[in-house]
C-alpha positions in Angstrom: 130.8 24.8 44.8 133.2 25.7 47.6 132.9 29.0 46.9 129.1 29.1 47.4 128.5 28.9 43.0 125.6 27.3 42.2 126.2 24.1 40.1 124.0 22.1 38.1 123.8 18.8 36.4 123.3 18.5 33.1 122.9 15.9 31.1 124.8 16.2 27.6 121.7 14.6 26.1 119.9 17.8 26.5 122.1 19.7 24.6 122.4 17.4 21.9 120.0 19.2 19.9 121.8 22.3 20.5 125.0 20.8 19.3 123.8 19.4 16.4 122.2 22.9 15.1 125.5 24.4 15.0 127.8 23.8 12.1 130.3 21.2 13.2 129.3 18.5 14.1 132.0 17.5 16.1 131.6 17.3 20.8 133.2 19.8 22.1 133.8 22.2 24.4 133.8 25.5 22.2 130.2 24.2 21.1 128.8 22.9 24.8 129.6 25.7 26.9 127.1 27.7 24.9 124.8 25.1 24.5 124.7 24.4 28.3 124.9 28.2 29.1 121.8 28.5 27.4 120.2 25.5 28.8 120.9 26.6 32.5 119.5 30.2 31.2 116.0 28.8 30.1 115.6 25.9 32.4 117.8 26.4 35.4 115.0 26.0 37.9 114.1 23.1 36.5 117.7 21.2 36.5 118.8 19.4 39.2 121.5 21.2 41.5 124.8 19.7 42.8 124.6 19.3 46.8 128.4 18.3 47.0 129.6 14.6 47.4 126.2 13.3 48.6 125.8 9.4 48.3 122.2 9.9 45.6 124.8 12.3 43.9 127.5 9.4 43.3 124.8 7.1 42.8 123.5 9.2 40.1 126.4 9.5 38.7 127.3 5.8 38.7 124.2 4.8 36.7 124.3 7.9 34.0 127.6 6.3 33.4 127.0 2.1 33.4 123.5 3.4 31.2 126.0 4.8 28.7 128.5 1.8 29.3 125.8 -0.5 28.4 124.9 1.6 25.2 128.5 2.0 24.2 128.4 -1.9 24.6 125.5 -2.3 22.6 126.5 -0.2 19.7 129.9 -2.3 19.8 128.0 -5.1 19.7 126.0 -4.5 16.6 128.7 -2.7 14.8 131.1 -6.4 15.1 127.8 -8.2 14.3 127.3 -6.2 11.2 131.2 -6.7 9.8 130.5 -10.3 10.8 127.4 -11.3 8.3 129.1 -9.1 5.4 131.9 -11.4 6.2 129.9 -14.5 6.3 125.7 -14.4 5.0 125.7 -17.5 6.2 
């Protein structure tokens, strides 16, 4: 961005289906810089572009990660929940 480059925020959600079309299933970069490439190609009017450290930027930022906090939580959650009633039916 310093430079004057145009950066955009993307959310790895919408790559997901990208991802998951190519072989390996695994995250990673080899497999997202296409897949956001190609996003940014199709939609890049569309996406939302960086403006620098901005306060709605942070903000943004802060709740993309506390909404995945709280999923990661909630998955946790479920998973010990699980391992608990084959433990103990009850």
């Amino acid at each position: 961005m310093a430079d004057g480059t145009r950066v955009y925020a993307v959310n790895p959600r919408w790559t997901a289906q990208e991802r998951r079309a190519a072989r390996p299933q695994a995250k990673n970069d080899r497999l997202d810089a296409p897949a956001v490439a190609r996003l940014v190609w199709r939609e890049g009017t569309a996406l939302p572009q960086v403006q620098g450290d901005d306060e709605a930027s942070a903000l943004d930022l802060l709740v993309s990660e506390r909404e995945g906090a709280l999923a990661e939580a909630t998955r946790l959650r479920n998973q010990l929940h699980a391992l608990l009633m084959q433990l103990d039916p009850l």
